[in-house]
RODOZA-363578 format. One line per field, with one value per atom (N, C-alpha, C, O, CB): x, y, z; residue in one letter. Coordinates in steps of 0.001 Angstrom, whole numbers, plus 500000, padded with zeros to 6 digits. Glycine has a CB too. Example, Ala and Ser with C-alpha at 12.3 -4.5 7.8 and 13.67 -1.06 7.14 Angstrom:
# RODOZA-363578
c1 = 513190|512300|513200|514236|511308|512850|513670|512900|513409|514084
c2 = 494310|495500|496700|496681|495527|497750|498940|500030|501138|499402
c3 = 507800|507800|507800|508465|509046|507080|507140|507870|508039|505725
resn = a|a|a|a|a|s|s|s|s|s
# end
This chain:
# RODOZA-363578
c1 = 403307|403389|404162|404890|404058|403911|404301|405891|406233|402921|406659|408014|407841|407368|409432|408396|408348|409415|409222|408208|411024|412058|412738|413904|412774|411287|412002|411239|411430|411716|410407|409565|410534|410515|408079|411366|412384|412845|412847|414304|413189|414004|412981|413655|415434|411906|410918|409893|408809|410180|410501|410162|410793|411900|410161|410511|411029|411633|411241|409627|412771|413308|412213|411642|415724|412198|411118|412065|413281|410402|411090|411195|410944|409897|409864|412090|411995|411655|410709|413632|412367|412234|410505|409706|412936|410546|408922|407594|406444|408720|408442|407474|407512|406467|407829|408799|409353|407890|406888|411559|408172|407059|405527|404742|407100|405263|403875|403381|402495|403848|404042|403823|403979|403346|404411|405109|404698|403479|402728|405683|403384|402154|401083|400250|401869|400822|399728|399670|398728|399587|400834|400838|400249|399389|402323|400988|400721|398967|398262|401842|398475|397013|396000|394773|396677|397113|395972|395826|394829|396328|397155|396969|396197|395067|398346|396269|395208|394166|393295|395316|393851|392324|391786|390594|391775|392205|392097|391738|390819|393542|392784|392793|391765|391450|394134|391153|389830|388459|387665|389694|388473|387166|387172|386058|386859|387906|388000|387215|386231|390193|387577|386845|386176|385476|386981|385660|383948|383036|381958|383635|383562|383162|382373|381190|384374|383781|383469|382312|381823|385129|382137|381140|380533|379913|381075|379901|378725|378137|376918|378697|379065|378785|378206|377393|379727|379205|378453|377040|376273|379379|376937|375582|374495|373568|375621|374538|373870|373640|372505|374783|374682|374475|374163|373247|375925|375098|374575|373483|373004|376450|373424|372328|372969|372364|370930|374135|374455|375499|376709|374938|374161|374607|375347|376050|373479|375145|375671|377487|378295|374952|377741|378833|379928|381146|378739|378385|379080|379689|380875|378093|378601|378884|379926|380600|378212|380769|382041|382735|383410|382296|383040|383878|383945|385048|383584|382951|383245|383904|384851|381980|383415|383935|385683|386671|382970|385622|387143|387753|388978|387299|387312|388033|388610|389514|387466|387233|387357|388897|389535|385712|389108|389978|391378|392292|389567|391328|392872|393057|394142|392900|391986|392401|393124|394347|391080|392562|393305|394724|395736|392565|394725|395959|397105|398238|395941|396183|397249|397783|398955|396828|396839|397183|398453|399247|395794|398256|398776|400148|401068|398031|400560|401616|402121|401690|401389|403219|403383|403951|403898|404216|404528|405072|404598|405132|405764|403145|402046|401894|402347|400779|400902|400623|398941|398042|402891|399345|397953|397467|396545|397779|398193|398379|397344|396848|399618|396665|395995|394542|393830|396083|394411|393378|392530|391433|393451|393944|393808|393520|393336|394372|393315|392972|391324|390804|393108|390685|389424|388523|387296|388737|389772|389298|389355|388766|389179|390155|390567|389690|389442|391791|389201|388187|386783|385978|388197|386386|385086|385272|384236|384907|386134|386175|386395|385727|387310|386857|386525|384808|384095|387671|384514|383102|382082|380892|382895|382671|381682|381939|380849|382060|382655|383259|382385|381939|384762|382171|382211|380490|379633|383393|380405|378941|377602|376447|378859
c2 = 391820|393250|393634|392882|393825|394831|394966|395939|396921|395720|395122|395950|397303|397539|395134|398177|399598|400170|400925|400506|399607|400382|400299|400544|400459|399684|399656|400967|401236|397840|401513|402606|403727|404459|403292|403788|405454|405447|406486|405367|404279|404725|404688|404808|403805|404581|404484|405997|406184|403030|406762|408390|409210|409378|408980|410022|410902|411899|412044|411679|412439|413997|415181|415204|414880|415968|417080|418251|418353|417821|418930|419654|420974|421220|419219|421638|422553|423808|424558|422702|423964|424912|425226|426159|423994|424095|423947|424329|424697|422582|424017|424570|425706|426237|424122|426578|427869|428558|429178|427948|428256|428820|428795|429684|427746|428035|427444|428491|429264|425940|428546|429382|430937|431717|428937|431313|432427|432695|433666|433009|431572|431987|432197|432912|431539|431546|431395|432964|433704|430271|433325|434131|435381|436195|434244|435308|436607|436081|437090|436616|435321|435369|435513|435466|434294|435783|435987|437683|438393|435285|437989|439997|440030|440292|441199|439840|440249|439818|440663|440042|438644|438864|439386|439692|437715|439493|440324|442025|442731|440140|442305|443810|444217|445373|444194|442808|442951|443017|443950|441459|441832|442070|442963|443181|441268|443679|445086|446234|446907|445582|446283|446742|446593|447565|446875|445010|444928|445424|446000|443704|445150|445759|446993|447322|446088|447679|449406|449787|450890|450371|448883|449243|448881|449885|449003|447963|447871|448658|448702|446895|449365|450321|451975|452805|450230|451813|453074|453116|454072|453764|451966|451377|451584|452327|449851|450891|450571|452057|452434|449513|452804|453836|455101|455887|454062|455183|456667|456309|457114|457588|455142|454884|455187|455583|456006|454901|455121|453917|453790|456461|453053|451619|451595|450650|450982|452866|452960|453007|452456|454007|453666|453523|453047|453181|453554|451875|450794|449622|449324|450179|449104|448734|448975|447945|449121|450279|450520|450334|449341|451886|450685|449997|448654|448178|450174|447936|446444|445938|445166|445588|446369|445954|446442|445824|446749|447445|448132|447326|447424|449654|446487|445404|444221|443485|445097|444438|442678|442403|441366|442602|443765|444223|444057|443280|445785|444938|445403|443940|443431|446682|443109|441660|441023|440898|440720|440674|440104|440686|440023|440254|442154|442365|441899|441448|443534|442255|441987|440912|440801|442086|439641|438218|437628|436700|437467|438603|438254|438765|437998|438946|440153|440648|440877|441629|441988|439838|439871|441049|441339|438770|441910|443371|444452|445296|443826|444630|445215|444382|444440|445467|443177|442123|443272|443709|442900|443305|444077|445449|445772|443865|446450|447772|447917|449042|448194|446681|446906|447209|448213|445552|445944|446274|447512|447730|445304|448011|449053|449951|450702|449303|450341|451857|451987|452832|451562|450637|451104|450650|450576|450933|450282|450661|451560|451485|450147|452716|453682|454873|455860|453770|454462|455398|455193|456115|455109|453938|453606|454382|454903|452005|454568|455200|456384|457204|454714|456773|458684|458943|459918|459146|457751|457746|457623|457938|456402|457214|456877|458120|458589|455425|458682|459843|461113|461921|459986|461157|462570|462437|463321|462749|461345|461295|461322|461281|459934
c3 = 325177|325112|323845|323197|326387|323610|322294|322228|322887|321486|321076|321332|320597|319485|320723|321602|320978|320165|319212|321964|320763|320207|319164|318854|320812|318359|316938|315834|314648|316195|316800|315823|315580|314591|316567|316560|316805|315166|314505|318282|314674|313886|312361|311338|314015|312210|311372|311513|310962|311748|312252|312258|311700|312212|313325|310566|309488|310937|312095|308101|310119|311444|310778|309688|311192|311731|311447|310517|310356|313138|310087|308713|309826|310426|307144|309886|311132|310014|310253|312332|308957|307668|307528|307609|306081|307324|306997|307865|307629|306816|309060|310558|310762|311136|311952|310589|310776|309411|309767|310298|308198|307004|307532|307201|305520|308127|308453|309314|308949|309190|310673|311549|311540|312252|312325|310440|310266|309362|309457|309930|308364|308064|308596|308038|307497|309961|310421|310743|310457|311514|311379|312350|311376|311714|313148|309995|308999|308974|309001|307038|308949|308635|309621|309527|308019|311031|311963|311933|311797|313619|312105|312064|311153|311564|311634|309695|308859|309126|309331|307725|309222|309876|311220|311191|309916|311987|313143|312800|313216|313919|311941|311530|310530|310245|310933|309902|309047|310155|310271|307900|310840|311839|312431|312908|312767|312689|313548|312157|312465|314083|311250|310280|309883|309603|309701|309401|309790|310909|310762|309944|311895|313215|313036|313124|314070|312678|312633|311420|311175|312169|310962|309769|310147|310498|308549|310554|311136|312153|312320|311486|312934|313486|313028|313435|313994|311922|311485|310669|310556|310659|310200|309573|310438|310115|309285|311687|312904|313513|313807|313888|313669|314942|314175|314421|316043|313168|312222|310620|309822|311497|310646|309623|307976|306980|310028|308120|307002|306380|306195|307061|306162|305063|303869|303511|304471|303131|302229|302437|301689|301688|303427|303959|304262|304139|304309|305113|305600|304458|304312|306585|303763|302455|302056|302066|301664|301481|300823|301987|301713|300056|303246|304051|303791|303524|305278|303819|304031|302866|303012|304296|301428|300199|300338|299942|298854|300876|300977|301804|301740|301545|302636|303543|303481|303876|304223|302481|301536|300526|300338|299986|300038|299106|300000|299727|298551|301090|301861|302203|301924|303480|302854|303260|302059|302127|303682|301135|300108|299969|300196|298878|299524|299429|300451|300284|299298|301792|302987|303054|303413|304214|302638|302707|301653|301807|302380|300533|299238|299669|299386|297836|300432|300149|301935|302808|299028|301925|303459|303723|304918|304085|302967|303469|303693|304414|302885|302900|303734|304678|305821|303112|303939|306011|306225|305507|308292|307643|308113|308163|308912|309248|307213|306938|306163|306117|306387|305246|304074|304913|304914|302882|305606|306238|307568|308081|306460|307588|308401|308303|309260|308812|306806|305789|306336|307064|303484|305581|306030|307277|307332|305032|308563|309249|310048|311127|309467|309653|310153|309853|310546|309819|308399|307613|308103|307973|306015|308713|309673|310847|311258|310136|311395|312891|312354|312984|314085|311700|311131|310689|310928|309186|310012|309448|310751|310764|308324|311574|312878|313561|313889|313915|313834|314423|314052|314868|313919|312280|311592|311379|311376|309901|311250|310776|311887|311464|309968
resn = x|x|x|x|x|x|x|x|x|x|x|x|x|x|x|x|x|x|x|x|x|x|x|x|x|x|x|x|x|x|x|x|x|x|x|x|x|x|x|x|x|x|x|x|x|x|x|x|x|x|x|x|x|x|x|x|x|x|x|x|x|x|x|x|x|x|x|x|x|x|x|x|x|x|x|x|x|x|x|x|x|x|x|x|x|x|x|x|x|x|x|x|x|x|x|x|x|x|x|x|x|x|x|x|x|x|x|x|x|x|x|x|x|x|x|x|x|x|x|x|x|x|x|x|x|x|x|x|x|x|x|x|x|x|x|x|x|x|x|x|x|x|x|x|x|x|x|x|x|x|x|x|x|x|x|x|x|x|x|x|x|x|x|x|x|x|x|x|x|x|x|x|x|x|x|x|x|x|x|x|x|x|x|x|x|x|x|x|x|x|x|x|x|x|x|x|x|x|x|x|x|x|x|x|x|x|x|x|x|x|x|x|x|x|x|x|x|x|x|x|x|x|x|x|x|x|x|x|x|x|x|x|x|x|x|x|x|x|x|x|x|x|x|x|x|x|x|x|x|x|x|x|x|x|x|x|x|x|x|x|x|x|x|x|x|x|x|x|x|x|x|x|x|x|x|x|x|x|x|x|x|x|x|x|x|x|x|x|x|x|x|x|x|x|x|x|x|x|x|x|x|x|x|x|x|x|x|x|x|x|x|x|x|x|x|x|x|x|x|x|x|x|x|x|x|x|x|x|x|x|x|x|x|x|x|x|x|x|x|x|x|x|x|x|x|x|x|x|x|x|x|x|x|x|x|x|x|x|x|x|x|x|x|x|x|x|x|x|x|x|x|x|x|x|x|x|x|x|x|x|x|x|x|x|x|x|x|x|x|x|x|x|x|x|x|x|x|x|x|x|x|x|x|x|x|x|x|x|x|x|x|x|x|x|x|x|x|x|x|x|x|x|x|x|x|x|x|x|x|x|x|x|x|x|x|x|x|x|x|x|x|x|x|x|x|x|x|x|x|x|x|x|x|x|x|x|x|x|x|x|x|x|x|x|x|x|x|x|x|x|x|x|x|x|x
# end
């Protein structure tokens, strides 16, 4: 059988710093994308239900945009993406 209790000490200690960065990152990249598909969503909706692609189109490009920013700048975060989807549900609303 094989001896085990010599591995304990051949295991690096964990990089808790590093786990702490990771996970918030994750966490910052899930709101933003979450807060983007919700804005694709809505554009497609207004594409779909009021027929107006053209619309939808600049929503989505406008999404494409707030995502990046959002991703790039954790102090916006998911605010960026929220512009145009806020402007899809007015556009779905008005149109």
């Amino acid at each position: 059988m094989a001896d085990h209790g010599h591995h304990a000490a051949d295991i690096p200690q964990m990089d808790y710093a590093e786990h702490e960065r990771t996970y918030h990152g994750f966490v910052h990249f899930a709101e933003v994308g979450t807060v983007a598909c919700l804005a694709i969503v809505a554009a497609l909706a207004v594409g779909g239900t009021k027929h107006a692609w053209g619309t939808a189109l600049i929503g989505t490009l406008l999404t494409l945009v707030g995502s990046g920013v959002g991703i790039a700048s954790k102090s916006i975060g998911w605010r960026a993406p929220a512009i145009p989807f806020v402007l899809m549900m007015i556009a779905l609303v008005l149109l």
